[in-house]
N, C-alpha and C positions, 0 to 999 in steps of 0.2 A: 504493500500500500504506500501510496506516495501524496504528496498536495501542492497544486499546482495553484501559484499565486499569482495574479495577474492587477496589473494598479489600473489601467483604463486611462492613459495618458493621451487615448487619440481612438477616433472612431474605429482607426484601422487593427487595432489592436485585437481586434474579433477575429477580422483574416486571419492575423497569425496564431489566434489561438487554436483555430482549426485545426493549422497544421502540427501542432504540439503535443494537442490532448489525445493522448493514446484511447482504441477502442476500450468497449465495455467500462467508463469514466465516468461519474454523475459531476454535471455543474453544478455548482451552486453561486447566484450572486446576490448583492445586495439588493433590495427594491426596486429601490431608487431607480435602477436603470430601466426600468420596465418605461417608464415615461418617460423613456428618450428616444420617442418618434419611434422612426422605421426599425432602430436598431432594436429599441425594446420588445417592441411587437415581434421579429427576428427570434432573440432569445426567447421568448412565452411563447413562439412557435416549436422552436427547437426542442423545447422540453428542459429548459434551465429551472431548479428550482430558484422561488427568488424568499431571502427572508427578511422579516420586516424587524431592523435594528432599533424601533423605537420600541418595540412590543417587544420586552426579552423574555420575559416564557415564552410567548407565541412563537418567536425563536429558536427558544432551546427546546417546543417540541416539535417543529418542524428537524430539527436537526436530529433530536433522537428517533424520529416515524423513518427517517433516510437514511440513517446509520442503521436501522435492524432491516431494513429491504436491502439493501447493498448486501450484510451481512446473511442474509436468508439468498438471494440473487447471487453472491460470489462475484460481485464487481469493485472498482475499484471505489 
Protein backbone atom coordinates (compact mmCIF):
# COMPACT_ATOMS: atom_id res chain seq x y z
CA UNK A 1 0.00 0.00 0.00
CA UNK A 2 1.38 3.32 -0.82
CA UNK A 3 -0.26 7.21 -0.89
CA UNK A 4 -0.02 9.35 -3.45
CA UNK A 5 -0.13 13.17 -2.69
CA UNK A 6 -0.81 15.53 -5.08
CA UNK A 7 -1.15 19.61 -4.05
CA UNK A 8 -3.21 20.93 -7.28
CA UNK A 9 -1.00 23.74 -8.22
CA UNK A 10 -2.52 23.95 -11.97
CA UNK A 11 -5.48 22.58 -13.64
CA UNK A 12 -3.08 20.37 -15.51
CA UNK A 13 -2.19 18.45 -12.65
CA UNK A 14 -5.18 15.97 -13.20
CA UNK A 15 -3.27 14.93 -16.69
CA UNK A 16 -0.47 13.99 -14.81
CA UNK A 17 -2.12 12.30 -12.33
CA UNK A 18 -3.48 9.81 -14.63
CA UNK A 19 -0.47 8.95 -15.60
CA UNK A 20 0.90 8.04 -12.14
CA UNK A 21 -1.86 6.57 -10.26
CA UNK A 22 -1.30 2.85 -10.68
CA UNK A 23 -4.48 0.52 -11.43
CA UNK A 24 -6.84 -0.88 -8.83
CA UNK A 25 -6.18 2.88 -6.74
CA UNK A 26 -9.18 4.62 -4.97
CA UNK A 27 -8.91 8.62 -5.14
CA UNK A 28 -9.72 10.45 -2.62
CA UNK A 29 -9.97 14.48 -2.61
CA UNK A 30 -10.82 17.30 -0.82
CA UNK A 31 -14.54 18.88 -1.68
CA UNK A 32 -13.64 21.77 -2.55
CA UNK A 33 -12.62 20.60 -5.81
CA UNK A 34 -15.90 19.25 -6.81
CA UNK A 35 -16.94 23.17 -7.65
CA UNK A 36 -14.34 23.65 -9.86
CA UNK A 37 -16.27 23.69 -13.19
CA UNK A 38 -15.55 21.00 -15.76
CA UNK A 39 -12.64 19.66 -13.62
CA UNK A 40 -14.94 18.98 -10.68
CA UNK A 41 -17.61 17.57 -12.46
CA UNK A 42 -14.54 15.35 -14.20
CA UNK A 43 -13.47 13.87 -10.84
CA UNK A 44 -17.42 13.20 -9.58
CA UNK A 45 -17.46 11.53 -12.85
CA UNK A 46 -14.43 9.52 -12.54
CA UNK A 47 -15.47 8.00 -9.21
CA UNK A 48 -13.13 10.21 -6.98
CA UNK A 49 -14.26 10.17 -3.43
CA UNK A 50 -14.56 13.63 -2.28
CA UNK A 51 -14.59 14.53 1.72
CA UNK A 52 -15.86 17.30 3.32
CA UNK A 53 -13.00 18.89 5.63
CA UNK A 54 -15.20 21.19 7.54
CA UNK A 55 -17.42 18.20 8.63
CA UNK A 56 -14.63 15.96 10.57
CA UNK A 57 -16.75 12.98 11.48
CA UNK A 58 -18.52 13.14 8.35
CA UNK A 59 -14.85 12.78 7.29
CA UNK A 60 -13.59 10.28 9.27
CA UNK A 61 -16.57 8.02 8.37
CA UNK A 62 -16.23 8.44 4.86
CA UNK A 63 -12.78 7.55 5.30
CA UNK A 64 -13.26 4.41 7.44
CA UNK A 65 -16.63 3.05 5.00
CA UNK A 66 -13.37 3.25 2.00
CA UNK A 67 -10.75 1.82 4.10
CA UNK A 68 -12.86 -1.44 4.98
CA UNK A 69 -14.09 -1.66 1.00
CA UNK A 70 -10.54 -1.40 -0.27
CA UNK A 71 -9.67 -3.66 2.50
CA UNK A 72 -12.80 -6.30 1.63
CA UNK A 73 -12.00 -5.38 -2.40
CA UNK A 74 -7.93 -5.91 -2.06
CA UNK A 75 -7.19 -2.46 -3.78
CA UNK A 76 -4.94 -0.07 -3.01
Amino acid sequence: PFVIVCNHQASLDLVGMVEVIPERCVPIAKRELLYLGTVGWACWLSGIIFIDRRRRAAAIEVITRTASAMWRENVR
